[in-house]
N, CA, C and O atoms as CSV, one atom per row, in Angstrom:
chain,resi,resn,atom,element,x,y,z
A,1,UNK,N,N,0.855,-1.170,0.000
A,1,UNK,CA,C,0.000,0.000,0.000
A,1,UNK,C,C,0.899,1.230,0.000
A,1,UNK,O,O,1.750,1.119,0.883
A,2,UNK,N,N,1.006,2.433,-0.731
A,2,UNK,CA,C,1.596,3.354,-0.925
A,2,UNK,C,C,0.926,4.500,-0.234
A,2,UNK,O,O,-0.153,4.956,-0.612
A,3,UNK,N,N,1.651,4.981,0.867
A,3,UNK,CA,C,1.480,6.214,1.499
A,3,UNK,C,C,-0.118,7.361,0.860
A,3,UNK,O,O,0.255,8.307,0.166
A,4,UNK,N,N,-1.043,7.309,0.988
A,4,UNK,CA,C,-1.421,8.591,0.589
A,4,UNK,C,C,-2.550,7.718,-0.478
A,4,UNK,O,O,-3.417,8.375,-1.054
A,5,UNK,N,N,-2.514,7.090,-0.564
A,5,UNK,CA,C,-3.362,6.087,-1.884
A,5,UNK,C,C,-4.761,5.970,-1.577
A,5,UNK,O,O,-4.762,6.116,-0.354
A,6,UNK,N,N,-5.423,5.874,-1.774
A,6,UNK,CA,C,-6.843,5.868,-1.640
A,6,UNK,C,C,-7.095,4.418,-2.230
A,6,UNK,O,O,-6.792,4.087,-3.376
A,7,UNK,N,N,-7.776,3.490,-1.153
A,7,UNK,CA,C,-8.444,1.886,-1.953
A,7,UNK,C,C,-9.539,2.173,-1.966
A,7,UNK,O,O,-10.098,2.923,-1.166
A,8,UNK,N,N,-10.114,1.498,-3.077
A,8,UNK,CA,C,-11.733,1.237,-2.684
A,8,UNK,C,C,-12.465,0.262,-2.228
A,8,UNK,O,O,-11.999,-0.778,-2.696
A,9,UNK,N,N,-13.447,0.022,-1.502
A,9,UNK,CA,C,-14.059,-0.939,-1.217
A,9,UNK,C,C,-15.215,-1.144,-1.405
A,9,UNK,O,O,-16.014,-0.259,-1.097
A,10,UNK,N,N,-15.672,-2.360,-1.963
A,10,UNK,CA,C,-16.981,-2.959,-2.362
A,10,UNK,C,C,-16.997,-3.884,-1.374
A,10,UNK,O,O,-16.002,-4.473,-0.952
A,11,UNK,N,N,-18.542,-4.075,-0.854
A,11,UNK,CA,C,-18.961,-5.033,-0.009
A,11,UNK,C,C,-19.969,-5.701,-0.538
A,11,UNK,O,O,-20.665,-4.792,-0.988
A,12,UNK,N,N,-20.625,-6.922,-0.834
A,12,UNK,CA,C,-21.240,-7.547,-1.595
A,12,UNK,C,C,-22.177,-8.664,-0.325
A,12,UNK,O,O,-21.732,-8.987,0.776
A,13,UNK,N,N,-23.051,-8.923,-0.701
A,13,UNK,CA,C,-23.867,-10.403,-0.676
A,13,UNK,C,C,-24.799,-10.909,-1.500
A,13,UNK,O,O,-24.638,-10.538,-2.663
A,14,UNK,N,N,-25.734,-11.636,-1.320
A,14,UNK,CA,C,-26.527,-11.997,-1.987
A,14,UNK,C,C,-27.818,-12.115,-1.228
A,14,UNK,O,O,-27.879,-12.488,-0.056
A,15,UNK,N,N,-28.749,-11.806,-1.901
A,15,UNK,CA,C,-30.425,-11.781,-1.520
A,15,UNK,C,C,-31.065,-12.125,-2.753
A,15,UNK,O,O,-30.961,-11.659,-3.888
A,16,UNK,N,N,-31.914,-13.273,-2.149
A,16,UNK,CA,C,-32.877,-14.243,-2.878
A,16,UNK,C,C,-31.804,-14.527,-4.196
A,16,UNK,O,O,-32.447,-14.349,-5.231
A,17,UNK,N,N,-30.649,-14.838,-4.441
A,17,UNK,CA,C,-30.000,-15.239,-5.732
A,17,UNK,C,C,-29.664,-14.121,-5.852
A,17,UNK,O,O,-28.768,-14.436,-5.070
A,18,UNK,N,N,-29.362,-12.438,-6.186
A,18,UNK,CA,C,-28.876,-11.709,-6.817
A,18,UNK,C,C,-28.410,-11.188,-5.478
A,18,UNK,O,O,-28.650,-11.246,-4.272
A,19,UNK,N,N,-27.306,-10.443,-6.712
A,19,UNK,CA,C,-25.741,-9.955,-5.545
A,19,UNK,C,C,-26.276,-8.318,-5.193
A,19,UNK,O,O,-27.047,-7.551,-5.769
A,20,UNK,N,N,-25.636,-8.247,-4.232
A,20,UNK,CA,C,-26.425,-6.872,-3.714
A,20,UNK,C,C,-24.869,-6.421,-3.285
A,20,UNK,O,O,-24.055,-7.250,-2.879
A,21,UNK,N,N,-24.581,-5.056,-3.421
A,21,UNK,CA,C,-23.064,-4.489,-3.473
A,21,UNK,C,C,-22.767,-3.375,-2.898
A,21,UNK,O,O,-22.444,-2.680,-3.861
A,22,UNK,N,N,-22.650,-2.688,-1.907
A,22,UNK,CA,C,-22.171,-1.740,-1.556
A,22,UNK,C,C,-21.281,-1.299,-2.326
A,22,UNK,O,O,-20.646,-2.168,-2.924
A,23,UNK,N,N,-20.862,0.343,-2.628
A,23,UNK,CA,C,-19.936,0.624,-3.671
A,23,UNK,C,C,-19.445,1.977,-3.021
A,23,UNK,O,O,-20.186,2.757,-2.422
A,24,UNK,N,N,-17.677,2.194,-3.286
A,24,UNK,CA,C,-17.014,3.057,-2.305
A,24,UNK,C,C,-17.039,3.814,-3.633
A,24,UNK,O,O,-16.352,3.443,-4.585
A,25,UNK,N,N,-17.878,4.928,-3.684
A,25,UNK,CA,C,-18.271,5.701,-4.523
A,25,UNK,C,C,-19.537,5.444,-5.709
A,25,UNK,O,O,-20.621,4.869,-5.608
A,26,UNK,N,N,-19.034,5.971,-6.581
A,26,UNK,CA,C,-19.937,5.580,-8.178
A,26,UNK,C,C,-19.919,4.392,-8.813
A,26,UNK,O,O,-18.804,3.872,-8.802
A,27,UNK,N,N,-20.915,3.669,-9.462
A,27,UNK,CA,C,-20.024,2.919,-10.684
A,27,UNK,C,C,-20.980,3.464,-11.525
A,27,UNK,O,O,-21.939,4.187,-11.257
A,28,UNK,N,N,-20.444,2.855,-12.960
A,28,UNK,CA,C,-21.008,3.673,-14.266
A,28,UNK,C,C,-22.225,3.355,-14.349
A,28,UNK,O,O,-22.852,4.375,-14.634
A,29,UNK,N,N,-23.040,2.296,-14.232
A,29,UNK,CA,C,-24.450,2.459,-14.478
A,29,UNK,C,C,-25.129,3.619,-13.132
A,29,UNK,O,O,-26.330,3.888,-13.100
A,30,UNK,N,N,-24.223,4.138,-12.205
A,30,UNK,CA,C,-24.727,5.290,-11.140
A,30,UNK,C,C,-25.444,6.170,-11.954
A,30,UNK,O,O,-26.606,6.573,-11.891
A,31,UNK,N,N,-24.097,6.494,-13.096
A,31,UNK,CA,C,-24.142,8.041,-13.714
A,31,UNK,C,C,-24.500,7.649,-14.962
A,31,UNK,O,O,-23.926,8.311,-15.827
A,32,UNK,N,N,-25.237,6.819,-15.376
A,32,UNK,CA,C,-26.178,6.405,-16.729
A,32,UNK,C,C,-26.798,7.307,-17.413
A,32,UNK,O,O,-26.708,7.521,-18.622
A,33,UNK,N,N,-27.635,8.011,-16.386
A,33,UNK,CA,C,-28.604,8.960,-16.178
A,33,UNK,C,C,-28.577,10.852,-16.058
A,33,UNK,O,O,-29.421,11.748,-16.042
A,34,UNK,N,N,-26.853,10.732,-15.986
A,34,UNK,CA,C,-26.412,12.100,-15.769
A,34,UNK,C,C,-25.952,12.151,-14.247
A,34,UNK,O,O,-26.652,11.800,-13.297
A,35,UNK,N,N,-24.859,12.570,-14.190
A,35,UNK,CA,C,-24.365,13.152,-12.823
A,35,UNK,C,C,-25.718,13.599,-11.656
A,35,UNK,O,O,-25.726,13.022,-10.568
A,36,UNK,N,N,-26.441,14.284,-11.866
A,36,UNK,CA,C,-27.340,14.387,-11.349
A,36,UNK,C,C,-28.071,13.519,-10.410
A,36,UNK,O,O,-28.632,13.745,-9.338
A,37,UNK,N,N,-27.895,12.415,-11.155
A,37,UNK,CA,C,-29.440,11.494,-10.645
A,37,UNK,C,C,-28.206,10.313,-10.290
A,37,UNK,O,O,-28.647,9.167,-10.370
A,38,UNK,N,N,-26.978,10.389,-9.976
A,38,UNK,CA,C,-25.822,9.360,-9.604
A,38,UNK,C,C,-26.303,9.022,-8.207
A,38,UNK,O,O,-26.196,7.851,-7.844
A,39,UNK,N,N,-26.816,9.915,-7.390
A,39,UNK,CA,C,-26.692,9.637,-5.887
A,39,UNK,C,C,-28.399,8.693,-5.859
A,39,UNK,O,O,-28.790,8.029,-4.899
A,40,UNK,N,N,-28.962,8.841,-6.827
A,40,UNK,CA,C,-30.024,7.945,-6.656
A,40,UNK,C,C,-30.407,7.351,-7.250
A,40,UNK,O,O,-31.545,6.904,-7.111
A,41,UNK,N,N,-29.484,7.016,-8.371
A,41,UNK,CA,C,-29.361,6.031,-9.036
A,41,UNK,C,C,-28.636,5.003,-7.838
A,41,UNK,O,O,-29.100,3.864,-7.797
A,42,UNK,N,N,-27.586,5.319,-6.914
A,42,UNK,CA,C,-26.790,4.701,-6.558
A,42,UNK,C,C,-27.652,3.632,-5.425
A,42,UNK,O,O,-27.844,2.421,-5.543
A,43,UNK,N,N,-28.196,4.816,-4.002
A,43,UNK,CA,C,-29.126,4.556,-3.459
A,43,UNK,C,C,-29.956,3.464,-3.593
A,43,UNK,O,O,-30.007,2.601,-2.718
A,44,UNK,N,N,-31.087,3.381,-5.337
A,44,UNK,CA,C,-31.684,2.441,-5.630
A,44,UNK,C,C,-31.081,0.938,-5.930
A,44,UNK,O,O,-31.655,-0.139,-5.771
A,45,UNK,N,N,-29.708,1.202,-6.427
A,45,UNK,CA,C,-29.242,-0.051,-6.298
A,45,UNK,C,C,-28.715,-0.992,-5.486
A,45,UNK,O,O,-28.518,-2.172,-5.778
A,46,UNK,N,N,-28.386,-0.204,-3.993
A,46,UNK,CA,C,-28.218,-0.876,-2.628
A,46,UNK,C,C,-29.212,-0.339,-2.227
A,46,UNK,O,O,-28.894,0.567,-1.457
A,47,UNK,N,N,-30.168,-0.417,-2.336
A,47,UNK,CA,C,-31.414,-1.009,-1.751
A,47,UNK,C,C,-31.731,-2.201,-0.960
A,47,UNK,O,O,-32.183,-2.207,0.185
A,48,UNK,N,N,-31.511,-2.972,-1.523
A,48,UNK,CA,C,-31.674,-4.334,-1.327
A,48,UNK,C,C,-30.366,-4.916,-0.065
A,48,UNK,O,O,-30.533,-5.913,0.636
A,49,UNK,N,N,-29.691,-4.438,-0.042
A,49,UNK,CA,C,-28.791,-4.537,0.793
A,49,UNK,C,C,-29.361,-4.965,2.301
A,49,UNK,O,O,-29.622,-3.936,2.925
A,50,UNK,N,N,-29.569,-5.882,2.891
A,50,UNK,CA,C,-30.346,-6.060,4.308
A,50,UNK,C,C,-29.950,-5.351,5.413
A,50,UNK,O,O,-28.733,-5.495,5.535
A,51,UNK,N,N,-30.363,-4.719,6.194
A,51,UNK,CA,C,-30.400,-3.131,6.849
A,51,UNK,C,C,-29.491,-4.899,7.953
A,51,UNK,O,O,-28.365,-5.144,7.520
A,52,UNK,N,N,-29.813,-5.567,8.762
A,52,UNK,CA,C,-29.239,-6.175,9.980
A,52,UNK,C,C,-27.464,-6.554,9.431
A,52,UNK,O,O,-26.439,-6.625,10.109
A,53,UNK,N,N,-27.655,-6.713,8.145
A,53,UNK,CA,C,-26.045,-6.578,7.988
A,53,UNK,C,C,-25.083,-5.658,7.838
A,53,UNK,O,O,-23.856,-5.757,7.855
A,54,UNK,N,N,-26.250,-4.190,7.597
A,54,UNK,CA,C,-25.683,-3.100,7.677
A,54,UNK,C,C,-25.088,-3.008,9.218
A,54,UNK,O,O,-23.906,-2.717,9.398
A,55,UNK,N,N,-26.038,-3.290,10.379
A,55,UNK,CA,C,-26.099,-2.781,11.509
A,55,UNK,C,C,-24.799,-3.484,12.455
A,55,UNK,O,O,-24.196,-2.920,13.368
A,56,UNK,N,N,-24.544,-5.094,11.859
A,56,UNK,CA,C,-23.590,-5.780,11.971
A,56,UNK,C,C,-22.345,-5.183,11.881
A,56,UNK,O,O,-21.572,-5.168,12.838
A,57,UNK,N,N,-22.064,-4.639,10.694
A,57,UNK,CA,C,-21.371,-3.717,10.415
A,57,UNK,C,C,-20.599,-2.476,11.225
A,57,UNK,O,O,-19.518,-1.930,11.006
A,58,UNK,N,N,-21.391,-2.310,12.027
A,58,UNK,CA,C,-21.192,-1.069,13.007
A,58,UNK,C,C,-19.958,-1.768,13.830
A,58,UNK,O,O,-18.886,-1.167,13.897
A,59,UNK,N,N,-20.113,-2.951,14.408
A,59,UNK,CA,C,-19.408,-3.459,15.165
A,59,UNK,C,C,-18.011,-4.175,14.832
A,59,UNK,O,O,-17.206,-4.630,15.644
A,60,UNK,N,N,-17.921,-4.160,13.355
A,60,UNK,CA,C,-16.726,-4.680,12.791
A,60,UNK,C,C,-15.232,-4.573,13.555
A,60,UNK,O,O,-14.944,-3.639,14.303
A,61,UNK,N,N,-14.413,-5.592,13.267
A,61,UNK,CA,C,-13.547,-5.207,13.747
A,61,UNK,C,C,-12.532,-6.232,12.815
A,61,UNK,O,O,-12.782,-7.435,12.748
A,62,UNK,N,N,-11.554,-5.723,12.221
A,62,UNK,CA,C,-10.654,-6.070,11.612
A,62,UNK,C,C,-9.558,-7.528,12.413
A,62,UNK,O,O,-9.241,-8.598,11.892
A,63,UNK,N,N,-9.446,-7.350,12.876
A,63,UNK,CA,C,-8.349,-8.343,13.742
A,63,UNK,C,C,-9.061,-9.450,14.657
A,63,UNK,O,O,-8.654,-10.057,15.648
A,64,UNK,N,N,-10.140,-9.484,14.036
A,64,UNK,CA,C,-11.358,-10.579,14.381
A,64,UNK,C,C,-11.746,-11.238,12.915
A,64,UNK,O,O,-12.315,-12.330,12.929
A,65,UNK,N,N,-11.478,-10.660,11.763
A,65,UNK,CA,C,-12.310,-11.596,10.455
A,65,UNK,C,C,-11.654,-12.346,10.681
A,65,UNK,O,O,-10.686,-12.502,11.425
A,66,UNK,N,N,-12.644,-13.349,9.419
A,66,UNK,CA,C,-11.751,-14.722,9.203
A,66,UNK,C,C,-11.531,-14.709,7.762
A,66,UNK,O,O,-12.172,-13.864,7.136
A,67,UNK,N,N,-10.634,-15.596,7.014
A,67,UNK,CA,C,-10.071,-15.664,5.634
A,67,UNK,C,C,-10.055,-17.776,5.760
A,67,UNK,O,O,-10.253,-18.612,6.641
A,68,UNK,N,N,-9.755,-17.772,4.547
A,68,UNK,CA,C,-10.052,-19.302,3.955
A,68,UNK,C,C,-9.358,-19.905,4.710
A,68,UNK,O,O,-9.747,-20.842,5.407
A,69,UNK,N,N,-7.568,-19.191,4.663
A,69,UNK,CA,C,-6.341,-19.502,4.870
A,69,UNK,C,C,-5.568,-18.506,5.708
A,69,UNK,O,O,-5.267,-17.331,5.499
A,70,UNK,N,N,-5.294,-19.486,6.911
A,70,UNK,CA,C,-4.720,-19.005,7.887
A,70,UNK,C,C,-3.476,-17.676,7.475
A,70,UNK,O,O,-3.280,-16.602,8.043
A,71,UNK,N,N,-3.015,-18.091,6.656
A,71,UNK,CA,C,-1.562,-17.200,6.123
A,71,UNK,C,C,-2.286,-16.134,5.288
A,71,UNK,O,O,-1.598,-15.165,4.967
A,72,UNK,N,N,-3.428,-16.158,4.928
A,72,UNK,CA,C,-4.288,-15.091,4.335
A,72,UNK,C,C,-4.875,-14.144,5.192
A,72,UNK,O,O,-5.262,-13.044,4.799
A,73,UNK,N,N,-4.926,-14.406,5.961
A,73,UNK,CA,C,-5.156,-13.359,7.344
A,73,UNK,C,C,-3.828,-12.745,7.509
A,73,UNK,O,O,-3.510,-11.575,7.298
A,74,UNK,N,N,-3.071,-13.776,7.941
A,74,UNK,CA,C,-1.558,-12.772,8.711
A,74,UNK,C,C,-1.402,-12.181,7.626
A,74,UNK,O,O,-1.688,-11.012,7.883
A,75,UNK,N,N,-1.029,-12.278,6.195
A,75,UNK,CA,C,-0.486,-11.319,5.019
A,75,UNK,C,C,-1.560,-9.691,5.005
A,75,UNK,O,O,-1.128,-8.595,4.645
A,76,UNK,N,N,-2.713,-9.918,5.402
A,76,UNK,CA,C,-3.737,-9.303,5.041
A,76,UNK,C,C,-3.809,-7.829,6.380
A,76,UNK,O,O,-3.844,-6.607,6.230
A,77,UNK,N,N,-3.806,-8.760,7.693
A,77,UNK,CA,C,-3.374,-7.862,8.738
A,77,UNK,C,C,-2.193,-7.579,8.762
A,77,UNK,O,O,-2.120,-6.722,9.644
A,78,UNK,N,N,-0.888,-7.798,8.233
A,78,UNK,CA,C,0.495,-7.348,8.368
A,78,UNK,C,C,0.604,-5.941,7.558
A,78,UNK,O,O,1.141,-4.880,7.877
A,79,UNK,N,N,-0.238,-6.404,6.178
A,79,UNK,CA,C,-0.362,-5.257,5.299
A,79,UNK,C,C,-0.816,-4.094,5.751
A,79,UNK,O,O,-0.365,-2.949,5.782
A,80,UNK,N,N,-2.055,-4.747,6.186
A,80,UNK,CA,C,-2.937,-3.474,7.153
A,80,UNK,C,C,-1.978,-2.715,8.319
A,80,UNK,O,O,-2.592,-1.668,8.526
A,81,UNK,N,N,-1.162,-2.716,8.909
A,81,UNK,CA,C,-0.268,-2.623,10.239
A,81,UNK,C,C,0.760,-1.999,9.545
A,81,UNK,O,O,1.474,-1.260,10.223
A,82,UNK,N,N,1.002,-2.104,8.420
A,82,UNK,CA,C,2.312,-1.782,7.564
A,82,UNK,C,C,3.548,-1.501,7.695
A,82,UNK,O,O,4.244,-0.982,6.822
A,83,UNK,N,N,3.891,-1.816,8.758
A,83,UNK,CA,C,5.412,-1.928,9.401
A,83,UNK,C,C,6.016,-2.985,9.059
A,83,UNK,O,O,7.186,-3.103,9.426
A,84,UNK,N,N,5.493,-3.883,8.387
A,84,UNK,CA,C,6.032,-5.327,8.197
A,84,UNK,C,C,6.805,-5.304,6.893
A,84,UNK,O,O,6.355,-4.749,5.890
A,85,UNK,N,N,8.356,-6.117,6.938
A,85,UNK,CA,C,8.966,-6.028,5.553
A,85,UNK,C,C,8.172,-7.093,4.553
A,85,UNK,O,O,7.743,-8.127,5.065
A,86,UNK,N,N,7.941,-6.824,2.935
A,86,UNK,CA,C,7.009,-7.685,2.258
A,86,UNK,C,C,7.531,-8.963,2.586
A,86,UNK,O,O,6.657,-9.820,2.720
A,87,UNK,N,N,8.982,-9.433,2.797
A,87,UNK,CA,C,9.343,-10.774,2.734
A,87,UNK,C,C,9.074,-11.321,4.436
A,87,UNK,O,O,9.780,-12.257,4.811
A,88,UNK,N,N,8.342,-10.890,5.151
A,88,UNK,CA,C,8.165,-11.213,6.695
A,88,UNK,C,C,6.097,-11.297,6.700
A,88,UNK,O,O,5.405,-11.807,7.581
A,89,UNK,N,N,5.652,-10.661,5.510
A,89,UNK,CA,C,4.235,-10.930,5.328
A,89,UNK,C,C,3.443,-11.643,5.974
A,89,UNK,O,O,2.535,-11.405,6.770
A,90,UNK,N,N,4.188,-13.159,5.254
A,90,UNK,CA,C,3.315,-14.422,5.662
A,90,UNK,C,C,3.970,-14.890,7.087
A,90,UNK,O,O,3.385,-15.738,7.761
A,91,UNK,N,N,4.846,-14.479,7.397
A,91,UNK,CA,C,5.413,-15.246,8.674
A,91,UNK,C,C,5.407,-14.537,9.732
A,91,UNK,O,O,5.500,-15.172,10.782
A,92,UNK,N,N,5.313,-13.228,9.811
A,92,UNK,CA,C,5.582,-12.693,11.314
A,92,UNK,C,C,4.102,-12.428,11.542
A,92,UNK,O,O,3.272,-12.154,10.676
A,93,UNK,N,N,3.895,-12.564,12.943
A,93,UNK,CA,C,2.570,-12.321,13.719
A,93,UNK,C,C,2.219,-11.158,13.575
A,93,UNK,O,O,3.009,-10.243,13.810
A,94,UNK,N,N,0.761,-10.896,13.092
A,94,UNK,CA,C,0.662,-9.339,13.610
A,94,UNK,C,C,0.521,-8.258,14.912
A,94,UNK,O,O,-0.179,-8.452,15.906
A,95,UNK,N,N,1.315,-7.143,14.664
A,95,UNK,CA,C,0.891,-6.831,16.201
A,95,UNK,C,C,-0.756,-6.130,16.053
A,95,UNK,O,O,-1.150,-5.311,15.223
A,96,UNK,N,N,-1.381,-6.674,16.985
A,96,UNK,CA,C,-2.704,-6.170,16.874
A,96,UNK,C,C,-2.940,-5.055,17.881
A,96,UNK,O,O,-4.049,-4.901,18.392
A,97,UNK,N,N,-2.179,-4.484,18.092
A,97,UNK,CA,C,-2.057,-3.189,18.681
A,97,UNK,C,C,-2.343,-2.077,17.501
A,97,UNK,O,O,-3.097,-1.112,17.626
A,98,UNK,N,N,-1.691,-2.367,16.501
A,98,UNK,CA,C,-1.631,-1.245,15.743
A,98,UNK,C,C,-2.592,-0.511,15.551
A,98,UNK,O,O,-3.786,-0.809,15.504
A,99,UNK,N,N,-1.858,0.944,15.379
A,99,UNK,CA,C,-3.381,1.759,15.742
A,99,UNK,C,C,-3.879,2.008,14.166
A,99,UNK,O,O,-4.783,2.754,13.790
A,100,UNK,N,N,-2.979,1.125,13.332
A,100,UNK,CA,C,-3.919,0.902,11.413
A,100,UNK,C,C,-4.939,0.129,11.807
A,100,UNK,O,O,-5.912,0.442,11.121
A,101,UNK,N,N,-5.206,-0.704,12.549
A,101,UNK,CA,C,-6.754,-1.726,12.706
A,101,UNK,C,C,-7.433,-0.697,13.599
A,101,UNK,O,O,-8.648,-0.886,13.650
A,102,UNK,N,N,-7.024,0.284,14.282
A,102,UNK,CA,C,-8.052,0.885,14.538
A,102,UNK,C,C,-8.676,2.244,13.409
A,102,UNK,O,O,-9.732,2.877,13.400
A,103,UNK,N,N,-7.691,2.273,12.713
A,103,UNK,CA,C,-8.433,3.824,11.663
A,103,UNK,C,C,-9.036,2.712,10.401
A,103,UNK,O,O,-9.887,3.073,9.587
A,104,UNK,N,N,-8.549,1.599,10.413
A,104,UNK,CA,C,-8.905,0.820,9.457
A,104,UNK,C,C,-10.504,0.361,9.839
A,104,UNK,O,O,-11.362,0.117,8.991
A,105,UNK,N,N,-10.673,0.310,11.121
A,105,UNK,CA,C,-12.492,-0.453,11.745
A,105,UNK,C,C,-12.780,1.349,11.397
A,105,UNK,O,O,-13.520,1.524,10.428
A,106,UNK,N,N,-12.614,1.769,11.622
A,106,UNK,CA,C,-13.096,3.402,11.948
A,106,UNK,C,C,-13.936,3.487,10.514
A,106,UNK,O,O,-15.130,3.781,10.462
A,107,UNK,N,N,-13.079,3.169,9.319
A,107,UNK,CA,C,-12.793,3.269,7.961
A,107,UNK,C,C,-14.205,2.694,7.447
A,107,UNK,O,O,-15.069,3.366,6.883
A,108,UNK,N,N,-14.289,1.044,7.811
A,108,UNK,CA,C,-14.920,-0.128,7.460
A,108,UNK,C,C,-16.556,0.415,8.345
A,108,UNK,O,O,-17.546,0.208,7.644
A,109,UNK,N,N,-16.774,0.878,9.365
A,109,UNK,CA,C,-17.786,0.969,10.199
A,109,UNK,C,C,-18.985,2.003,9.529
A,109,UNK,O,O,-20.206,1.859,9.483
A,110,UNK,N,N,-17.842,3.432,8.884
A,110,UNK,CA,C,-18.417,4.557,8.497
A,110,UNK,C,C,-18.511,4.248,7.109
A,110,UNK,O,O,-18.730,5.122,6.270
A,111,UNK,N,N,-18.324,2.800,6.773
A,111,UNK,CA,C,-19.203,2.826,4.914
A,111,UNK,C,C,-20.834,1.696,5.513
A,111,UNK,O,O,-21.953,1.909,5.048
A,112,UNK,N,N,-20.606,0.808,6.359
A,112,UNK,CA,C,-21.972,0.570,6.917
A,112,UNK,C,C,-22.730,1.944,7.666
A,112,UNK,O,O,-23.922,1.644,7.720
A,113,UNK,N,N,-22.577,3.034,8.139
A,113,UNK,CA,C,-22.990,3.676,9.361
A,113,UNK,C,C,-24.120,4.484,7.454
A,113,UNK,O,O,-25.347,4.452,7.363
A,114,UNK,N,N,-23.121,5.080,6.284
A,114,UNK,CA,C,-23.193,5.780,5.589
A,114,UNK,C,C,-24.527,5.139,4.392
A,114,UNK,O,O,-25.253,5.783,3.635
A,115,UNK,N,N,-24.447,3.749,4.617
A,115,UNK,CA,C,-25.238,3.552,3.596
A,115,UNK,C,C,-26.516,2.781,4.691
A,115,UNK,O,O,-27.563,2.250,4.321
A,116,UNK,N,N,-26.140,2.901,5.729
A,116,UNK,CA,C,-27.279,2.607,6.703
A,116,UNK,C,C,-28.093,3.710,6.754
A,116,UNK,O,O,-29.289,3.636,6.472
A,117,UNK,N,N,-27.569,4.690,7.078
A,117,UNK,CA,C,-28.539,6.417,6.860
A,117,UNK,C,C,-29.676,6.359,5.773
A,117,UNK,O,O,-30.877,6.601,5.896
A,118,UNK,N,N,-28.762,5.867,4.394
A,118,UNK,CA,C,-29.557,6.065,3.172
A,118,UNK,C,C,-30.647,5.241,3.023
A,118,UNK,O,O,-31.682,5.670,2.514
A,119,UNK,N,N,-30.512,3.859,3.492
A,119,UNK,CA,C,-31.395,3.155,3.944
A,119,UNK,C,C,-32.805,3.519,5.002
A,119,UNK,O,O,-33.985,3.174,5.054
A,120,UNK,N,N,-32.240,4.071,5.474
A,120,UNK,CA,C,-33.157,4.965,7.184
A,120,UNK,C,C,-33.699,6.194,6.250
A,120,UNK,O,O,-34.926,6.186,6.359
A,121,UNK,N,N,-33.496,6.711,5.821
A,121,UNK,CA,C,-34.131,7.538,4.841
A,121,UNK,C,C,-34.855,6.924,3.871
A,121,UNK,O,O,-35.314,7.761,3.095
A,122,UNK,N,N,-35.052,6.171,3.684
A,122,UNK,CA,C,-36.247,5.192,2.787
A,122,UNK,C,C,-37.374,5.422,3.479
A,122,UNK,O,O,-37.788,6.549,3.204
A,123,UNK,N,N,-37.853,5.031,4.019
A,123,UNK,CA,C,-38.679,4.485,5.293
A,123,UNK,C,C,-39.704,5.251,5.561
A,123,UNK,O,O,-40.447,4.982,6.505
C-alpha cells in the first residue's frame, strides 16, 4: 500500500440469488442517467442490501475476520499494520495493537454507518 493512496471498497452479498453491493463511490451504471441522478441512481441499487447486515457492520472489527487460509489473514493484517517487511508478510505475527486496525475499523464501520442512513431515509 503506498502512502497517501486511496483503496476502494466494495462489499457484496446476496439476496434471494442476486448480488447486492455496496460501492465506495460511483459505478457507471450510477451516472447512466447524468451526474445528477448518480446519488439515486446509486441509493436504488443498494437497496436491497439487508439493513441487519448493515447494523452488523457497526461493530466490525478487523483483527477478528476470518479468511479461507490461515496465512491469508496474517499477510492481510500485516499489510494493514504496515510496518512489516514484504518478505516477513506471511510469517511474522501481527501486532494487533496497531493503531492501522483501529483507523482501518473506523474506515470499514463509516461505509456501513453511511449507507445505513440512506437506507433509514427510505422508510
Amino acid at each position: 500500500i503506498v502512502e497517501g493512496q486511496t483503496l476502494l471498497l466494495d462489499i457484496a452479498t446476496v439476496v434471494d440469488n442476486e448480488a447486492v453491493v455496496l460501492t465506495d463511490g460511483f459505478v457507471e451504471g450510477d451516472i447512466k442517467d447524468g451526474k445528477e441522478l448518480a446519488l439515486e441512481n446509486k441509493r436504488d441499487r443498494e437497496s436491497g442490501f439487508p439493513l441487519e447486515l448493515l447494523e452488523r457492520g457497526y461493530q466490525i472489527d478487523i483483527r477478528h475476520a476470518e479468511s479461507c487460509r490461515q496465512d491469508d489473514k496474517r499477510r492481510i493484517l500485516n499489510t494493514i499494520a504496515g510496518n512489516v517487511p514484504p518478505a516477513e508478510l506471511d510469517s511474522r505475527e501481527p501486532d494487533l495493537e496497531e493503531e492501522a486496525f483501529t483507523r482501518v475499523n473506523k474506515q470499514l464501520r463509516s461505509i456501513f454507518a453511511e449507507a445505513a442512513s440512506r437506507k433509514a431515509a427510505e422508510v
